[in-house]
C-alpha positions as CSV (number, residue, x, y, z in Angstrom):
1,X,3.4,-68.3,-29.6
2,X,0.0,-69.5,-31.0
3,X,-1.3,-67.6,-34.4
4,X,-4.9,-67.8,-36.1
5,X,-4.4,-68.3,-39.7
6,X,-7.2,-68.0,-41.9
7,X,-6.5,-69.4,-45.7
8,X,-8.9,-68.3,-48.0
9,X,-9.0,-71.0,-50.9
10,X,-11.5,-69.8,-54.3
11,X,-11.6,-70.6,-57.7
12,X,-9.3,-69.2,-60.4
13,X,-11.5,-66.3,-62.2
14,X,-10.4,-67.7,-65.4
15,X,-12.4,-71.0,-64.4
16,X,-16.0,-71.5,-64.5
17,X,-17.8,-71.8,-61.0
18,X,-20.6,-74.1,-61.1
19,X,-21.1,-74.2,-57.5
20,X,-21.5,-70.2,-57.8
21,X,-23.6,-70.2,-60.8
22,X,-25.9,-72.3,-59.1
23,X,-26.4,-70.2,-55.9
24,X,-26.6,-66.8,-58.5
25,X,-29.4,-68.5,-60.0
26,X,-30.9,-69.2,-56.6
27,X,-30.4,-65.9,-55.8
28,X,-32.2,-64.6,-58.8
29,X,-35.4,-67.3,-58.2
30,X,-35.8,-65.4,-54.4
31,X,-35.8,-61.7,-56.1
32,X,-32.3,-61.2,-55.7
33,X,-31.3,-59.5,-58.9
34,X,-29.3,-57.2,-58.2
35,X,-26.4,-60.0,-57.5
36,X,-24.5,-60.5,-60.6
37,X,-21.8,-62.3,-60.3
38,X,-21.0,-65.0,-57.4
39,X,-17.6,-67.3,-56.3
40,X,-17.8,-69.8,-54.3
41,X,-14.7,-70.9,-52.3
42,X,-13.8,-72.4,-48.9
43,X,-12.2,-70.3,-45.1
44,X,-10.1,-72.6,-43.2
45,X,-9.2,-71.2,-40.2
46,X,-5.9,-72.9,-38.7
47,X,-4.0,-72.5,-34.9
48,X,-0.7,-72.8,-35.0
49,X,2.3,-72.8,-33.0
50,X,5.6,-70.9,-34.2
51,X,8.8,-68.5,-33.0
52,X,6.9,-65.8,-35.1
53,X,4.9,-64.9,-37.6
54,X,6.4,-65.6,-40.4
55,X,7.0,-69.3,-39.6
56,X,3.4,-69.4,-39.2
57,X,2.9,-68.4,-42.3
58,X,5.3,-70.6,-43.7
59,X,3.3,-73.5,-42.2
60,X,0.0,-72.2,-43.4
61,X,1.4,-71.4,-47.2
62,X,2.8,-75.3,-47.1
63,X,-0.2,-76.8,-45.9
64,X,-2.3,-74.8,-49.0
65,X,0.2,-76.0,-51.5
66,X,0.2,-79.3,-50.0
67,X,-3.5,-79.9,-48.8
68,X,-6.1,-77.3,-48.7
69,X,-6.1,-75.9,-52.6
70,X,-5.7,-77.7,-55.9
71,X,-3.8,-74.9,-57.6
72,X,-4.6,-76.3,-60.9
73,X,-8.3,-74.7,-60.3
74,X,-7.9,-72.7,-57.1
75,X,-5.8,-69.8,-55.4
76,X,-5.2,-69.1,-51.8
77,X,-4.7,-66.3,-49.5
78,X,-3.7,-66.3,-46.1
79,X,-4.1,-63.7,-43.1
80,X,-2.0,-64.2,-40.0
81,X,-3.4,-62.7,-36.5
82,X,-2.2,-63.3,-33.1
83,X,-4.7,-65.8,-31.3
């Protein structure tokens, strides 16, 4: 069976953000103000072929250790959905 796996990678909250920083002060130059805080991260959206969902998962969870995040700085999350 095929799965849709999305892995949501973003920054630790105990790390600074440039990347978000910059696009709050954007945010504030267009009128915006009413943002105060923003986190910038990545949505990788994977197909996969398992037996079920939870070896899906398994391969998605490896491939974010492995590839997608740098847990040193970043956390993942991952959402599995039938495709």
């Amino acid at each position: 069976m095929t799965y849709t796996i999305q892995v949501k990678v973003m920054p630790l909250k105990e790390l600074l953000d440039p990347q978000g920083k910059a696009v709050l002060t954007g945010l504030g130059n267009l009128g915006l103000k009413a943002v105060s805080d923003v986190r910038v991260g990545k949505n990788i959206t994977l197909q996969v072929d398992a037996a079920d969902e939870a070896a899906a998962k398994a391969v998605a969870e490896e491939a974010a250790r492995k590839l997608l995040a740098n847990q040193v700085m970043e956390y993942f999350e991952i959402e599995v959905s039938q495709a």
